[in-house]
Gaussian input, Z-matrix of N, CA and C with variables (Angstrom, degrees):
# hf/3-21g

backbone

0 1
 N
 C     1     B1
 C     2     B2     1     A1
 N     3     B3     2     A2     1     D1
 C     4     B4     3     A3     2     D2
 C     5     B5     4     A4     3     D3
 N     6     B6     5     A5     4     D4
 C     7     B7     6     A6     5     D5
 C     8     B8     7     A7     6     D6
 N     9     B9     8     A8     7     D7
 C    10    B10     9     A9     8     D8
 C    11    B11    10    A10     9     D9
 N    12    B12    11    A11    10    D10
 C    13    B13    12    A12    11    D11
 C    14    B14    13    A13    12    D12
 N    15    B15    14    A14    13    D13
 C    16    B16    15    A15    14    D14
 C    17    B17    16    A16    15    D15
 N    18    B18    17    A17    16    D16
 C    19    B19    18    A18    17    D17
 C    20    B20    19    A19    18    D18
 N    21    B21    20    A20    19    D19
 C    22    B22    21    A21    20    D20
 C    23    B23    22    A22    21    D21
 N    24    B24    23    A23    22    D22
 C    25    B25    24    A24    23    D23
 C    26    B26    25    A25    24    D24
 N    27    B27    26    A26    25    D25
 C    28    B28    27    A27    26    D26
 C    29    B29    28    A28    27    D27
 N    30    B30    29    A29    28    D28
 C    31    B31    30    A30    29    D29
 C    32    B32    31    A31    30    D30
 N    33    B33    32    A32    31    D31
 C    34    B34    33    A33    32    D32
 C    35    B35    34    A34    33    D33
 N    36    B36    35    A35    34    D34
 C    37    B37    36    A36    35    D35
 C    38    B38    37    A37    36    D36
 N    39    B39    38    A38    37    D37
 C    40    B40    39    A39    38    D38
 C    41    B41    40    A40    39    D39
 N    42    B42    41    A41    40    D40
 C    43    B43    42    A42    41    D41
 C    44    B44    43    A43    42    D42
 N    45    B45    44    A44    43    D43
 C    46    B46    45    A45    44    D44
 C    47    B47    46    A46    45    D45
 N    48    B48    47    A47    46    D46
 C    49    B49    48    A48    47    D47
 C    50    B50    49    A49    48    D48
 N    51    B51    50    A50    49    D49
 C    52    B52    51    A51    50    D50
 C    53    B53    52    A52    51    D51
 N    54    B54    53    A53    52    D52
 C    55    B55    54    A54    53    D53
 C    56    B56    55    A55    54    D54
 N    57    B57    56    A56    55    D55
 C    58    B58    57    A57    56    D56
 C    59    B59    58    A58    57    D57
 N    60    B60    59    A59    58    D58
 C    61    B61    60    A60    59    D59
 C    62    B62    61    A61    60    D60
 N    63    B63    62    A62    61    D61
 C    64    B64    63    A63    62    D62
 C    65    B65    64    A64    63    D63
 N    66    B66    65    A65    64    D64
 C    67    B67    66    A66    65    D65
 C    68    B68    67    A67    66    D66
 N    69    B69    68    A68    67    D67
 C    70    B70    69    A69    68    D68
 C    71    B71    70    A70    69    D69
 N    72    B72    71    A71    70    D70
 C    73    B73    72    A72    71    D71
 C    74    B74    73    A73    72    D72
 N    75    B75    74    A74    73    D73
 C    76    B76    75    A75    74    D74
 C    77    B77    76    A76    75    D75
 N    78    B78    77    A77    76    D76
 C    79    B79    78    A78    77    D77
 C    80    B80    79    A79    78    D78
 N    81    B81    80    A80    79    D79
 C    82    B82    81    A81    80    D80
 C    83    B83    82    A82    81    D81
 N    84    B84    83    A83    82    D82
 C    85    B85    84    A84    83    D83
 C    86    B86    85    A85    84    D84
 N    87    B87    86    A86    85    D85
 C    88    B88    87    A87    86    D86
 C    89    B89    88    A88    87    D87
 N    90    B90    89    A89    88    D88
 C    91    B91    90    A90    89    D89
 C    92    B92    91    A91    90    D90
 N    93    B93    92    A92    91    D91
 C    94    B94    93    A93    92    D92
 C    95    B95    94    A94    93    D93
 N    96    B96    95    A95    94    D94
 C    97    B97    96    A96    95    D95
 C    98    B98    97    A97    96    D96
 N    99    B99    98    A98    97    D97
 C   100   B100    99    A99    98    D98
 C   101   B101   100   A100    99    D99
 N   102   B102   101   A101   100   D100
 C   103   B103   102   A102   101   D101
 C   104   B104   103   A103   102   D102
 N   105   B105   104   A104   103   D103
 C   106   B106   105   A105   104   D104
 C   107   B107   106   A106   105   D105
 N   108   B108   107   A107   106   D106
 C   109   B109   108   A108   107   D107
 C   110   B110   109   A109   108   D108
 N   111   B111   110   A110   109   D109
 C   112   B112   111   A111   110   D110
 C   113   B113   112   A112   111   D111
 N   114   B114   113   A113   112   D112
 C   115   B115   114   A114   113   D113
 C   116   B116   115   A115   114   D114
 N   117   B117   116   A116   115   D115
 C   118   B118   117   A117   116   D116
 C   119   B119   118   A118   117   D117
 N   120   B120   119   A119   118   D118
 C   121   B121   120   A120   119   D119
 C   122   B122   121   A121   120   D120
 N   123   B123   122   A122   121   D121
 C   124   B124   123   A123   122   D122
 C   125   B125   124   A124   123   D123
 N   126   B126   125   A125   124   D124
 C   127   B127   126   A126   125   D125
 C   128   B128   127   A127   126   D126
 N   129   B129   128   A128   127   D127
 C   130   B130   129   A129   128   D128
 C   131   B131   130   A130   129   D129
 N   132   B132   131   A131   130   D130
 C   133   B133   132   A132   131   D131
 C   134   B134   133   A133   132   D132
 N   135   B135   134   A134   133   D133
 C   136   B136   135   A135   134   D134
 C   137   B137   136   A136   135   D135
 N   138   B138   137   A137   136   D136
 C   139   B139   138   A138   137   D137
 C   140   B140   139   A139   138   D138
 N   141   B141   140   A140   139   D139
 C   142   B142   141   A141   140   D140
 C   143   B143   142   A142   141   D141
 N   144   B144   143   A143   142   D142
 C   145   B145   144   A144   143   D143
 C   146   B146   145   A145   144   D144
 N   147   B147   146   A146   145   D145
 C   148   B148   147   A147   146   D146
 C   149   B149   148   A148   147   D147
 N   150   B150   149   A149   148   D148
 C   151   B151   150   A150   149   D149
 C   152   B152   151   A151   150   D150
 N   153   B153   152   A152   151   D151
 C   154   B154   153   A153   152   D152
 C   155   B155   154   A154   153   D153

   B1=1.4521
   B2=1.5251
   B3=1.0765
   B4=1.3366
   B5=1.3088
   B6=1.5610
   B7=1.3900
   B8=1.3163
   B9=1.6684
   B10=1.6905
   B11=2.1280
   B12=1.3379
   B13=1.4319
   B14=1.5919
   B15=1.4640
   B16=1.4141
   B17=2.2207
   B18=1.8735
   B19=1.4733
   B20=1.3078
   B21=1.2170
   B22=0.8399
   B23=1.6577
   B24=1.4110
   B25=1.7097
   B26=1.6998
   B27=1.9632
   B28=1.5736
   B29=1.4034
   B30=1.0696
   B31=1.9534
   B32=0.8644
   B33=1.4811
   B34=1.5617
   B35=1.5963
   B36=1.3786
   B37=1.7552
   B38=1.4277
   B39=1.4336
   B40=1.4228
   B41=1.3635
   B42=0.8520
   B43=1.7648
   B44=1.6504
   B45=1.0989
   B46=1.3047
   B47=2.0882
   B48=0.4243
   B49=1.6324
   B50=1.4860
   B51=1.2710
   B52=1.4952
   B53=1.1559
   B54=1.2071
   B55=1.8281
   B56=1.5692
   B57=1.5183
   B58=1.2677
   B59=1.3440
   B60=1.4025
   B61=1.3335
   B62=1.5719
   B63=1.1970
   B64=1.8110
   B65=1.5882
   B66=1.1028
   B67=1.4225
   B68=1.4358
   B69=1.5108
   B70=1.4384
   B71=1.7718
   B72=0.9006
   B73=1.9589
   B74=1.5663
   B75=1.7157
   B76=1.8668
   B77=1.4397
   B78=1.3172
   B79=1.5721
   B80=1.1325
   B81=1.3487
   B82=1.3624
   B83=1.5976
   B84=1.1583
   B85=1.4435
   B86=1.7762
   B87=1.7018
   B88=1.5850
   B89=1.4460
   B90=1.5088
   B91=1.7231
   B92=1.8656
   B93=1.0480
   B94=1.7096
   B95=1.6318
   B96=0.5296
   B97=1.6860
   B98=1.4321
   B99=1.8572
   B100=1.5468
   B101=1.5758
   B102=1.3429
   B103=1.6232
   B104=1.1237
   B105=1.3664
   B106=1.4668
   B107=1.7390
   B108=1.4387
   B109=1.6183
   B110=1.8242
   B111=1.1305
   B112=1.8582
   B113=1.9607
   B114=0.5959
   B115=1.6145
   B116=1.9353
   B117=1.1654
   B118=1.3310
   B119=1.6676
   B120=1.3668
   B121=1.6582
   B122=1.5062
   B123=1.3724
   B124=1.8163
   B125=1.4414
   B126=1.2001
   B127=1.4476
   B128=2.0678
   B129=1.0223
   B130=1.2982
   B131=1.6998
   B132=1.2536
   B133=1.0138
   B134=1.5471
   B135=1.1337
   B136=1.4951
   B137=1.6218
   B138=1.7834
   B139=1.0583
   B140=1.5581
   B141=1.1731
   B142=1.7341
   B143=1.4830
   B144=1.2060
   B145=1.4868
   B146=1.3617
   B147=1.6873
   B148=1.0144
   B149=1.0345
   B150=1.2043
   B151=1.3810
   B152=1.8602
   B153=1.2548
   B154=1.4790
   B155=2.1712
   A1=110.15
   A2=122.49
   A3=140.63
   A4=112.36
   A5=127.44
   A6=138.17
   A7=91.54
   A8=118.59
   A9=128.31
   A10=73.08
   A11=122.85
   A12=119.07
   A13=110.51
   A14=128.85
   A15=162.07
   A16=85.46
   A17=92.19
   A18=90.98
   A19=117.78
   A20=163.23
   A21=153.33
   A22=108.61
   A23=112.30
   A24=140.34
   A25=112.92
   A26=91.35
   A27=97.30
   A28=110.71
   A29=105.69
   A30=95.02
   A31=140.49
   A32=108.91
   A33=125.08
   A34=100.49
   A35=94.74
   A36=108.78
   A37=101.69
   A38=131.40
   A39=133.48
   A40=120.57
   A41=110.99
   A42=136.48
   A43=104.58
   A44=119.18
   A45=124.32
   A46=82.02
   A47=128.35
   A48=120.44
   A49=106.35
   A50=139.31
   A51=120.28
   A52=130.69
   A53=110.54
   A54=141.16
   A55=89.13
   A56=130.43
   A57=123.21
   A58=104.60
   A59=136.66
   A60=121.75
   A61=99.35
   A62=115.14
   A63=121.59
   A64=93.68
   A65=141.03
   A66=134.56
   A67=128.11
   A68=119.74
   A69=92.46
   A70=111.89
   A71=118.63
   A72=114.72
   A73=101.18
   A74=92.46
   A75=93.03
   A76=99.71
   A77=143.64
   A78=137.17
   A79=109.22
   A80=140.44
   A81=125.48
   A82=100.18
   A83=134.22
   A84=159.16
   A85=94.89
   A86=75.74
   A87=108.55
   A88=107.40
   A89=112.27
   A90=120.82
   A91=88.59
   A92=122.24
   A93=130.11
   A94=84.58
   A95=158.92
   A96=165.26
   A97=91.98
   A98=115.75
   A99=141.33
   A100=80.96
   A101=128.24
   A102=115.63
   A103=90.65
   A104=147.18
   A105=150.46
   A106=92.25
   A107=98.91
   A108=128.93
   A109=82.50
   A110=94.89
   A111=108.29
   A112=89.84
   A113=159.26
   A114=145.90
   A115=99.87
   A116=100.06
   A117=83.68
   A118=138.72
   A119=98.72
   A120=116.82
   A121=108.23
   A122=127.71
   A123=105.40
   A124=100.53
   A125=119.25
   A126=103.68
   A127=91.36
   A128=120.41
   A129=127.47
   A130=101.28
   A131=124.60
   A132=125.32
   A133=132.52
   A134=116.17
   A135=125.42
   A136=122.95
   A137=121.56
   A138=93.35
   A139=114.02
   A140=120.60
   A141=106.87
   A142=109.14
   A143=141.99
   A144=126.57
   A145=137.99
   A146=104.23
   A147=105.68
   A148=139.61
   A149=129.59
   A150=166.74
   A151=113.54
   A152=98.06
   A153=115.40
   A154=91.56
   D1=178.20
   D2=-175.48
   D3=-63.54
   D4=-33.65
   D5=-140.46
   D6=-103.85
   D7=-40.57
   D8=-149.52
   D9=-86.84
   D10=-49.88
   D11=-157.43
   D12=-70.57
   D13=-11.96
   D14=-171.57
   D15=-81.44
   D16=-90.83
   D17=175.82
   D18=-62.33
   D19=55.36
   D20=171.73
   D21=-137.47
   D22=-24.11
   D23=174.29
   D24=-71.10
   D25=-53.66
   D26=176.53
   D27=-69.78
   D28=-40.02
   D29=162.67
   D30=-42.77
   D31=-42.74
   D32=171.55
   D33=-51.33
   D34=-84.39
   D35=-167.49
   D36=-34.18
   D37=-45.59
   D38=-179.83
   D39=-61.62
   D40=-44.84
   D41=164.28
   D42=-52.63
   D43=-43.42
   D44=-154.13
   D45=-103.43
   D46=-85.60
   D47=-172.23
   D48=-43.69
   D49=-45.96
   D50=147.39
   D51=-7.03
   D52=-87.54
   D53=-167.87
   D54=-51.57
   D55=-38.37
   D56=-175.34
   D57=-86.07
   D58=-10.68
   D59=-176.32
   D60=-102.54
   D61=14.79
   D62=177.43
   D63=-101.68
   D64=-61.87
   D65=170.24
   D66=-73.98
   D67=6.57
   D68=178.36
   D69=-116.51
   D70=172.50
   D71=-166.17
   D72=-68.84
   D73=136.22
   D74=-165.33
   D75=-65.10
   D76=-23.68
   D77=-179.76
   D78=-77.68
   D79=13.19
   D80=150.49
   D81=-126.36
   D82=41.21
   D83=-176.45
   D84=-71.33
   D85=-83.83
   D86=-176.62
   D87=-28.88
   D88=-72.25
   D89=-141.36
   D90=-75.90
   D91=-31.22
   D92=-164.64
   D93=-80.36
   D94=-41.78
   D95=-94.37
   D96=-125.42
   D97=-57.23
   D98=-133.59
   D99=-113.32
   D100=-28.18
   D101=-178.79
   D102=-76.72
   D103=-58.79
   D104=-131.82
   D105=-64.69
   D106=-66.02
   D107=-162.86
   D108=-40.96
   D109=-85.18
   D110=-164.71
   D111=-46.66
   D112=-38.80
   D113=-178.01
   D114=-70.13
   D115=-56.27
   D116=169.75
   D117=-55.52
   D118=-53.03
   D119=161.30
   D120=-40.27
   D121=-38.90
   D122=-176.43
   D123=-104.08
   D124=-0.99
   D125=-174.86
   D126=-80.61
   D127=-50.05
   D128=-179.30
   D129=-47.69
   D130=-69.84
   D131=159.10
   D132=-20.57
   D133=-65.54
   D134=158.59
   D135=-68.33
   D136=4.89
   D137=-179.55
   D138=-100.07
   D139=-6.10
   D140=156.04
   D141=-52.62
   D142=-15.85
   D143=155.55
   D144=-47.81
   D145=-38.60
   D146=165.41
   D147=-81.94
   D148=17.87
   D149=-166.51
   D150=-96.66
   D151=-38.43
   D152=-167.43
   D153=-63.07

């Protein structure tokens, strides 16, 4: 169904940003971490815009 193919995506992407926070140097952890977050936060933010 749609729902299992939905969770099964966020896993990925979750899965997949993991495995990268196991290899990369914990001092640039943080700041890569805090760009991601804030890119996500306005895209959510801005997406009733795209709506218009």
């Amino acid at each position: 169904s749609q729902l299992l193919a939905t969770i099964g995506k966020t896993l990925g992407v979750v899965g997949i940003f993991l495995a990268y926070a196991q290899f990369e140097h914990p001092d640039k952890i943080e700041f890569r971490w805090g760009i991601l977050t804030t890119i996500i936060l306005l895209m959510l933010i801005a997406s009733p815009l795209a709506n218009l």
